[in-house]
N, C-alpha and C positions, 0 to 999 in steps of 0.2 A: 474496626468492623471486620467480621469476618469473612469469609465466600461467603458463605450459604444465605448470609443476612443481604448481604449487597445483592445476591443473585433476586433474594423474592423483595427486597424494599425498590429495587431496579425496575424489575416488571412491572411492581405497582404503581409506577409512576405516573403524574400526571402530564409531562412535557417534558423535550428534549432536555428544559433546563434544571428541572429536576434531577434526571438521570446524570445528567453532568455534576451536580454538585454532589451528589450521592461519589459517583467515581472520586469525585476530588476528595472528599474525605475517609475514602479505604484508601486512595494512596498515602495522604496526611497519617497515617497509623504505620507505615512502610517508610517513611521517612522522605517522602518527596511532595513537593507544595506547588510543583511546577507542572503542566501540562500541555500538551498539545493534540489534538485528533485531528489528523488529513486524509484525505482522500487520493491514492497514489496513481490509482488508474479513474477511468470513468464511471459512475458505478449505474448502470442501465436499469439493473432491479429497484432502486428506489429513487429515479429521473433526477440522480444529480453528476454534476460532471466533477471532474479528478480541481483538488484544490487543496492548497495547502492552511493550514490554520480555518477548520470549519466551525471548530470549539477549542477554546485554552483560555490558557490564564497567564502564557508567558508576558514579559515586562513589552509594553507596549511599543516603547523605543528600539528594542531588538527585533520587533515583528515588523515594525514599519522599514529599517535599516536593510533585514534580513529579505523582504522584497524588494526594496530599493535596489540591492545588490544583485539580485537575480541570483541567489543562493541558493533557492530549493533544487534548478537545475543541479548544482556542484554538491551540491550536499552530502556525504558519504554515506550516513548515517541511514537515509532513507532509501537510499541505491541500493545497501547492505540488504534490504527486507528483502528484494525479491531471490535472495542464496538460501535462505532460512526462514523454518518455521517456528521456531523457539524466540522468545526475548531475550536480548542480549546487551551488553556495555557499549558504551560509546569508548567506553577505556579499551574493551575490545577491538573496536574495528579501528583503532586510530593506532594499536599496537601490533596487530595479525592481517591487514589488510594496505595491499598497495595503494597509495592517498598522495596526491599531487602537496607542494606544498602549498597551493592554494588554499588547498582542502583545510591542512594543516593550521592556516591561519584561521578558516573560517570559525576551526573548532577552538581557537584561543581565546577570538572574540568571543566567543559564549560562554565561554568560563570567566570573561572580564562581565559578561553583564551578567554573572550570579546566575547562571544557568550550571551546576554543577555536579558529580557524577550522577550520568544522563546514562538512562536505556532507553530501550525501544521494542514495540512490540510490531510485526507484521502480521494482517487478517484476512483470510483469503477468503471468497466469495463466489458466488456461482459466477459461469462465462470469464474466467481469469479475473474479475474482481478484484483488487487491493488495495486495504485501508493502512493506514499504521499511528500508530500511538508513538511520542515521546514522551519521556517525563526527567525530571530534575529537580534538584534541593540545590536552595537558594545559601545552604549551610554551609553543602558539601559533608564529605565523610560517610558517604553511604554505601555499604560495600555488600552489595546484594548474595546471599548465597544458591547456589542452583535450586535450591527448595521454593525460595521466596521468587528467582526470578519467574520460577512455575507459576507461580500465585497470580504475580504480573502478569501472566500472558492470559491466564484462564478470567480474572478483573479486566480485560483490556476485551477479550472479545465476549461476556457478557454487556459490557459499556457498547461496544459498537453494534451489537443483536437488540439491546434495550432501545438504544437511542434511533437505530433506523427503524424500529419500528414506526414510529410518527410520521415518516417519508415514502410509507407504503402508497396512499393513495395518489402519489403524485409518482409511482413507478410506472413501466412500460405494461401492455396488456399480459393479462397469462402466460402470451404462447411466447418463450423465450428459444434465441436460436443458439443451437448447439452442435458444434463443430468437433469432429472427431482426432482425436491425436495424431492422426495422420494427415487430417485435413488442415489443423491447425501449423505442422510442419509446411506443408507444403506453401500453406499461406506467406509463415513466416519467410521461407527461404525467400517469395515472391516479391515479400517488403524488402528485401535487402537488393534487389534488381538482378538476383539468378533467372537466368532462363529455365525454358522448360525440359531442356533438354540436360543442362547443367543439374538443374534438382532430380531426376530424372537417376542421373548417376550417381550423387548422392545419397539418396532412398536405394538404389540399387535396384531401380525397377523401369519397367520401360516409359518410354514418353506417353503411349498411351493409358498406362496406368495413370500418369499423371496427370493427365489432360480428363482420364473420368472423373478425380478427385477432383479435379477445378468443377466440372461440370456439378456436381453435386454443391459445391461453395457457393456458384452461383445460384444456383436454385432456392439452398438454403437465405442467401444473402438478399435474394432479388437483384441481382444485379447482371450486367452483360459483360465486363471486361475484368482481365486479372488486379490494373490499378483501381476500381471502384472498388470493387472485394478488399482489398489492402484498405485502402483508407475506411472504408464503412467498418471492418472489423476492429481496426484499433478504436476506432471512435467507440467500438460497443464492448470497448475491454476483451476482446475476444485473442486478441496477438496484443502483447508491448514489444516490438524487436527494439526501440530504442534504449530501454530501459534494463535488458534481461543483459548485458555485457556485463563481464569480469569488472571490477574497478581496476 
């Protein structure tokens, strides 16, 4: 199946599970039979929260195992999405990226249950939003070239624009809240327990510059202290400071 065809038989669809098997059979033409769509932060615009495996078809016993373990936390693979906007190998990050050996086994296991050469795409979304796609062949031997991994990424966020459409009416009202690069800095530094006076030096700006920034966060956020701000924003995707570290 090609773009253009998946893009309008996508839209035409009748239900998520539509859209999904549509996705499954453009990547079946690409050579991978395997799939997964998650959710990496919370997504506020269509009221659902960050979860792993929302739609796939991976082998059952690796999903139940795979939460068992508590692996999505370790995962390298989806850590990887928030460095880049391109889709990329899991041969990649398991060869150009620093990966505990934990990591290392976890990624062995998946090559034992016929999970095999694995990419990934990440999908970014208003208010820091992040979704990501994996995929894999159960064959192996799939050796994507930078053309086709393009293709992947452009089928991955058609699939995730098609499919949350249906989750529209169960999103947050109109009025979404929107935090400025600077306010989102400041926020960030806040979740990490810098002071004001610390982020202040940082920014290179005075405490009271920073203390208006807060004041505007609150106001935007509804909220009265700098820890409610921290937590209401990650909860609304708005900062991940857990998530955004080096591996």
């Amino acid at each position: 199946m090609i773009l253009e065809e998946f893009i309008t038989r996508s839209n035409g669809a009748s239900s998520q599970e539509e859209v999904f098997a549509l996705f499954q059979e453009a990547l079946r033409d690409l050579g991978y039979d395997s799939v997964v769509y998650s959710l990496l932060t919370d997504h506020p615009s269509i009221g659902r929260k960050a979860g792993h495996g929302v739609m796939g078809n991976y082998p059952t016993d690796w999903m139940d195992y795979y939460m068992a373990k508590g692996y999505f936390a370790k995962d390298p693979i989806p850590k990887h999405a928030f460095t880049t906007q391109a889709a990329y190998t899991w041969e990649h990050v398991v060869e150009t990226c620093s990966i505990s050996s934990r990591q290392k086994r976890l990624m062995f296991e998946a090559q034992e249950a016929r999970l095999l050469s694995g990419a990934a795409v990440a999908i970014y979304g208003p208010n820091f939003e992040v979704a990501g796609v994996g995929i894999a062949s159960s064959a192996g031997g799939v050796k994507p070239s930078r053309d086709i991994l393009s293709v992947i990424r452009a089928l991955s966020h058609q699939f995730h624009f098609a499919y949350s459409q249906f989750d529209l009416p169960r999103g947050l009202p109109a009025r979404q809240v929107y935090l400025t690069p600077r306010e989102r800095e400041v926020l960030s530094f806040s979740a990490e327990g810098k002071s004001i006076p610390v982020i202040a030096a940082i920014l290179s700006v005075s405490v009271g510059v920073v203390k208006f920034h807060l004041q505007n966060i609150y106001t935007k956020l509804d909220v009265s202290s700098r820890q409610t701000a921290v937590v209401k924003a990650i909860r609304l995707g708005l900062i991940v400071p857990s998530l955004v570290r080096p591996l």
